[in-house]
PALO-333048 format. One record per residue (C-alpha): x, y, z negated; residue number from 1. Coordinates in steps of 0.1 Angstrom, whole numbers. Layout:
REM PALO-333048
+-------+-------+-------+-----+
!     u !     v !     w ! pos !
+-------+-------+-------+-----+
!     X !     Y !     Z ! NUM !
...
+-------+-------+-------+-----+
//
This chain:
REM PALO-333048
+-------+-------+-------+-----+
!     u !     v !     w ! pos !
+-------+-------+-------+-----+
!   -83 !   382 !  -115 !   1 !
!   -54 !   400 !  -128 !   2 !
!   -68 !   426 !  -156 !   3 !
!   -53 !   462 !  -145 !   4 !
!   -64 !   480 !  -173 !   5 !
!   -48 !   458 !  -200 !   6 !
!   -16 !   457 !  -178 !   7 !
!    -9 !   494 !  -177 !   8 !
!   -22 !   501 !  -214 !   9 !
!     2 !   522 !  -231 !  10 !
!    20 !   527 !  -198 !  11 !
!     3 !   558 !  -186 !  12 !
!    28 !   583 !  -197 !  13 !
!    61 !   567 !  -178 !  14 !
!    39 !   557 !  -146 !  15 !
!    30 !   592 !  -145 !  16 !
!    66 !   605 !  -147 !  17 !
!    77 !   582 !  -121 !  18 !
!    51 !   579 !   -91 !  19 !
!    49 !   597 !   -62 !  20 !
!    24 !   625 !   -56 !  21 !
!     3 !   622 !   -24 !  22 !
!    11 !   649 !     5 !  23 !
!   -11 !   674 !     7 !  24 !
!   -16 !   664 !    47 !  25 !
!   -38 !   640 !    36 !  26 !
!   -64 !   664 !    19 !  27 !
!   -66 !   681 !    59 !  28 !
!   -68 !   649 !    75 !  29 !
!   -98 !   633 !    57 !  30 !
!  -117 !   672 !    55 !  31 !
!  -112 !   665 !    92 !  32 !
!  -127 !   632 !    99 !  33 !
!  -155 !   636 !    76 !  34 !
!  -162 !   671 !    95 !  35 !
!  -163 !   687 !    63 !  36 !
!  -143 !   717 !    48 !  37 !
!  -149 !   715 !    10 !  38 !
!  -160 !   682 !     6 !  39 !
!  -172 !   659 !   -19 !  40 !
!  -150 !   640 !   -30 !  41 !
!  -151 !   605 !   -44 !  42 !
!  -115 !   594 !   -61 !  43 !
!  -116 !   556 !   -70 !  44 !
!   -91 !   543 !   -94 !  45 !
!   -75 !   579 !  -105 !  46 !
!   -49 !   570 !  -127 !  47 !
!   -31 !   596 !  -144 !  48 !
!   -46 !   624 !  -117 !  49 !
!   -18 !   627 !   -93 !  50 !
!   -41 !   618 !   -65 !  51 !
!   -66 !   637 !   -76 !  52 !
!   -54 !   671 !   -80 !  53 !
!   -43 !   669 !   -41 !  54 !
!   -82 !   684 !   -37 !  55 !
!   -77 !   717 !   -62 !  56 !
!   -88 !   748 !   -42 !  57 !
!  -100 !   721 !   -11 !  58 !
!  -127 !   701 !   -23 !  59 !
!  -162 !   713 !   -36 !  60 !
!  -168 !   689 !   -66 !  61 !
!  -142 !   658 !   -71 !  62 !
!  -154 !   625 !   -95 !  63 !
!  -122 !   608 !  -106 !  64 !
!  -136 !   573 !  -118 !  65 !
!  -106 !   550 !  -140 !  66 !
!  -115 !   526 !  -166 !  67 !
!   -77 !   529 !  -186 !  68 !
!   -86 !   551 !  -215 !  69 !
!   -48 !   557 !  -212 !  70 !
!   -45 !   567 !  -174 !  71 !
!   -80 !   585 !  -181 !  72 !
!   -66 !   610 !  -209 !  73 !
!   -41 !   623 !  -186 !  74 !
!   -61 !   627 !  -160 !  75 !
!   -83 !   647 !  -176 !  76 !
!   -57 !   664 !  -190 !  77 !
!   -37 !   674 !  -158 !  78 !
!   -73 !   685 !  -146 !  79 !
!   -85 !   710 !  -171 !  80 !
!   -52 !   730 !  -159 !  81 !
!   -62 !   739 !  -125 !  82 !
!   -78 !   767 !  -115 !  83 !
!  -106 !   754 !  -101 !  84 !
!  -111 !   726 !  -133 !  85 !
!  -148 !   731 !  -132 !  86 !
!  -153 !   711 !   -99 !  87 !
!  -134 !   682 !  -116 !  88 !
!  -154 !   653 !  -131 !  89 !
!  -133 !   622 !  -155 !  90 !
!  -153 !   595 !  -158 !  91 !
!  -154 !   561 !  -172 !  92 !
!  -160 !   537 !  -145 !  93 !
!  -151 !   508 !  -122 !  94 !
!  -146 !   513 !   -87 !  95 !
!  -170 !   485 !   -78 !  96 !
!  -199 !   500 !  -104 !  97 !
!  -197 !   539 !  -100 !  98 !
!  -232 !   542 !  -115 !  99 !
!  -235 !   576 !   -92 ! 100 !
!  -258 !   583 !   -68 ! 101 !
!  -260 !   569 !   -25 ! 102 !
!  -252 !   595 !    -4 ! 103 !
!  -231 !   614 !   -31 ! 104 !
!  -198 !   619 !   -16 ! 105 !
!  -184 !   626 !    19 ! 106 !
!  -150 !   615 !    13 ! 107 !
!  -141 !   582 !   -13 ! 108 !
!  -105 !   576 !   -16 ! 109 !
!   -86 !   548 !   -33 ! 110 !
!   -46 !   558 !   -41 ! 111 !
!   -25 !   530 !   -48 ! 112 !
!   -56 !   513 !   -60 ! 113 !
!   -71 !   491 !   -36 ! 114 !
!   -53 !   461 !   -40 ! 115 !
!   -67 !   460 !   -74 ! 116 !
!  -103 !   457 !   -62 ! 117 !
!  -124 !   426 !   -50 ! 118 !
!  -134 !   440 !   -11 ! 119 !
!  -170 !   416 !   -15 ! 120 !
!  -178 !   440 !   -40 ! 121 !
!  -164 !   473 !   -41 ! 122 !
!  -167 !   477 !    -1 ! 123 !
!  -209 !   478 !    -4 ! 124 !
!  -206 !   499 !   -35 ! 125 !
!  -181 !   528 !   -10 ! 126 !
!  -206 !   524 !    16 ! 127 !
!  -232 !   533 !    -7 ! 128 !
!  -216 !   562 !   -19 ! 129 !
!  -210 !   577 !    14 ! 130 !
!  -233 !   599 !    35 ! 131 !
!  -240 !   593 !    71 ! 132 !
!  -203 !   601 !    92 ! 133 !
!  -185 !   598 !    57 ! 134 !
!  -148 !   582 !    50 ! 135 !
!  -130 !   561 !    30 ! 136 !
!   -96 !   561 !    28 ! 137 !
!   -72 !   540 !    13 ! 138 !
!   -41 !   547 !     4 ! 139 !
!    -9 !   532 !    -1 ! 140 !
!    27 !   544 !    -4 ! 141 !
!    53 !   520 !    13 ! 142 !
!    82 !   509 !   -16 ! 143 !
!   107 !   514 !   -21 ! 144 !
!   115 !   550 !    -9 ! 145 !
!   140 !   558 !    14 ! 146 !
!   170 !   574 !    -5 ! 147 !
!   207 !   556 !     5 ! 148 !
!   210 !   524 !    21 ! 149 !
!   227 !   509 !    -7 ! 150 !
!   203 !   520 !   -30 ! 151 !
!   179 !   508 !   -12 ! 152 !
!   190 !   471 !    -6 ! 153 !
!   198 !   471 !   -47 ! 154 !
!   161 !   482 !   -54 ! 155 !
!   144 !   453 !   -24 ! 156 !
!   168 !   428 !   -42 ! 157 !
!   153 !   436 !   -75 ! 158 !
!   115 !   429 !   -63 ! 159 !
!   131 !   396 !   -51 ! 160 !
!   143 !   389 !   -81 ! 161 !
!   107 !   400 !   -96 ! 162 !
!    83 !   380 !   -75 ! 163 !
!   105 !   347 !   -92 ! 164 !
!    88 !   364 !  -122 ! 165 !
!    50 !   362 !  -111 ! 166 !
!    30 !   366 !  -143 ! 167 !
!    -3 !   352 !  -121 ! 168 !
!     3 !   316 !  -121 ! 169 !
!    -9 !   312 !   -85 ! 170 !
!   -42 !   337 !   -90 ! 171 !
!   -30 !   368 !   -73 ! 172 !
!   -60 !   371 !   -46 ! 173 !
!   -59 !   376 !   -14 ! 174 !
!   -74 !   410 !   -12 ! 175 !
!   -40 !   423 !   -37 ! 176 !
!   -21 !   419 !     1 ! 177 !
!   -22 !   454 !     8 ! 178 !
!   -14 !   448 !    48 ! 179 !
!   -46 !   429 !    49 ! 180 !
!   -66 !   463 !    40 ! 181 !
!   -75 !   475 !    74 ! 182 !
!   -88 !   441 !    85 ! 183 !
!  -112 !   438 !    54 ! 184 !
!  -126 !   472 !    61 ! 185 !
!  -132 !   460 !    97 ! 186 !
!  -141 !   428 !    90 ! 187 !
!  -169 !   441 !    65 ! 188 !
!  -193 !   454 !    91 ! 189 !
!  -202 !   481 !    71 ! 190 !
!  -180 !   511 !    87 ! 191 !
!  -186 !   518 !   125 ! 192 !
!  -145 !   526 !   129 ! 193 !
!  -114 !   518 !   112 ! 194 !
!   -81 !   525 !   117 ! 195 !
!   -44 !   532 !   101 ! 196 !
!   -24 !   560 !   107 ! 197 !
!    14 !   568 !    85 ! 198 !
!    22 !   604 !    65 ! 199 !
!    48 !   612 !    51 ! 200 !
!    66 !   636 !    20 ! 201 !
!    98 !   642 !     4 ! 202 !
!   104 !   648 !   -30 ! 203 !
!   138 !   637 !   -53 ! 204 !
!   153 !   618 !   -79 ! 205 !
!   179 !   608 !   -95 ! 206 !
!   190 !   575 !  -111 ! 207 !
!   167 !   578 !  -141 ! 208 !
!   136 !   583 !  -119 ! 209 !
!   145 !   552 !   -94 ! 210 !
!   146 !   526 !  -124 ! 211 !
!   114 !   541 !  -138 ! 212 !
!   100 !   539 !  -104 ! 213 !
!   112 !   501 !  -104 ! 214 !
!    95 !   501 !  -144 ! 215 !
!    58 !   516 !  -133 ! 216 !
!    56 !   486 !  -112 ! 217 !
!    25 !   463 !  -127 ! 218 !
!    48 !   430 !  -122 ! 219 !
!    77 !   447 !  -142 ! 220 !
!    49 !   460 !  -170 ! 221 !
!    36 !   423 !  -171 ! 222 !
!    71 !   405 !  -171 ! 223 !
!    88 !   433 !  -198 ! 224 !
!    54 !   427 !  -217 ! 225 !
!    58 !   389 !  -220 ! 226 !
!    94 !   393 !  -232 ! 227 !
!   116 !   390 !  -201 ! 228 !
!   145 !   410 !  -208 ! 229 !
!   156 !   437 !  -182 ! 230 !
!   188 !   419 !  -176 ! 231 !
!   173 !   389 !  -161 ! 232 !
!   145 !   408 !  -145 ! 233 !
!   171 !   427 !  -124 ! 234 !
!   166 !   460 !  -136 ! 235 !
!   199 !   462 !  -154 ! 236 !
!   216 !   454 !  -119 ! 237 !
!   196 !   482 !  -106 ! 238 !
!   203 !   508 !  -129 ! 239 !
!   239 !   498 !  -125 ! 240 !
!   240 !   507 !   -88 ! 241 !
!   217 !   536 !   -91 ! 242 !
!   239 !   553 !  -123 ! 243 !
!   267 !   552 !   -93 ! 244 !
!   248 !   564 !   -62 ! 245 !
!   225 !   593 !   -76 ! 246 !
!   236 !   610 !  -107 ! 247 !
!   220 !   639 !   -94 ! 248 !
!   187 !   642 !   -78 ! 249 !
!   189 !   638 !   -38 ! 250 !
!   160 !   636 !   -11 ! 251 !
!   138 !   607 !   -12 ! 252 !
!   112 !   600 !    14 ! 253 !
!    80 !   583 !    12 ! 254 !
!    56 !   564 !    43 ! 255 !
!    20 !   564 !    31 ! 256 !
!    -1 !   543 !    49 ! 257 !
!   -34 !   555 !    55 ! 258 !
!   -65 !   531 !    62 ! 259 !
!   -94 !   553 !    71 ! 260 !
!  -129 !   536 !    73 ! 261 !
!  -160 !   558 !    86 ! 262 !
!  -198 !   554 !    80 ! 263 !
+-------+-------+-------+-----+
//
């Protein structure tokens, strides 16, 4: 199993400048399929907090549970600014050992995070934590964003170039395929209905913010971490055609992919 914490340690601060942050649709669509205005919400896997704060004036109480002590201090530090930072909870935890009570939350979410877990174990564990009628959702942004058409044929010919740089040695599991998600959830037995729906959002960046997009990648942490250089990795060839395309911020668009599961 490929260790996530280690992978992104000392990372936190440039993964947080560079990801996406989830559209606030998706904080109406799950209050709607778990029936449930100001819900109680679950967040697997936080990170830094950018899917977390989605629920600030929406949710009653929200748990973040993440394991990095580096993605964790942000969190909690992004959190304590809202105005509602009393009904935020940081803790440290694994997704597939919350230590919190059955029944406690009507929505669990897992943001760009689910292909990190093992679905034998964390599945029962979200089940558990979910009241009658509850949701899980899991959720995954679609890469790379859609910006130009050159740029974005230079940044799928750089995760070419990165898969010939597979840190894992053959031991990437199954469950990391993210298109495989919906299936497991089915395939579990333990949600009466599944299915996957797309949102979307726009935000923008500029050169800078594409290669650091490229950078907050967990196979580009691993391969810059074991020495490869950014030349042979591809990201010099990337920043090369991004520096020409967008040396000012333009539109970018992003698909999420939304796999809903409920109790």
């Amino acid at each position: 199993m490929i260790d996530s914490v280690a992978r992104f340690t000392g990372f936190a601060a440039e993964y947080d400048r560079a990801r996406p942050r989830p559209p606030a649709e998706l904080t109406r669509l799950l209050c709607a399929w778990a029936a449930s205005p100001a819900p109680r919400v679950v967040d697997l896997g936080a990170g830094t907090g950018l899917s977390t704060a989605i629920w600030s004036g929406v949710a009653a109480s929200v748990i973040a549970l993440e394991p990095s002590p580096d993605m964790r201090a942000l969190a909690e530090r992004r959190l304590t600014t809202l105005p509602d930072a009393g009904s935020f909870t940081v803790l440290d935890a694994l997704a597939e050992d919350t230590g919190l009570p059955a029944g406690a939350a009507d929505l669990v979410v897992a943001s760009q995070a689910m292909h990190w877990f093992d679905p034998a174990r964390v599945l029962p564990e979200i089940a558990r934590l979910l009241r009658p009628g509850g949701v899980f959702a899991a959720v995954d942004c679609d890469w790379p964003p859609v910006v130009r058409a050159e740029a974005d044929a230079a940044y799928v010919e750089f995760e070419r170039g990165l898969l010939t740089q597979d840190d894992t040695g053959g031991r990437r599991p199954a469950y990391a395929d993210k298109e495989g998600h919906l299936g497991r959830l089915a395939a579990s037995g333990l949600f009466g209905y599944t299915r996957e729906i797309c949102l979307h959002s726009v935000d923008s960046g500029d050169a800078d913010r594409l290669v650091a997009v490229a950078r907050s990648q967990g196979g580009t942490v691993a391969a810059l971490a074991a020495g490869i250089t950014e030349e042979a990795l591809g990201l010099t060839a990337l920043r090369e055609t991004a520096d020409r395309l967008l040396p000012e911020p333009v539109p970018w668009w992003w698909t999420y992919r939304v796999r809903l599961a409920v109790k």
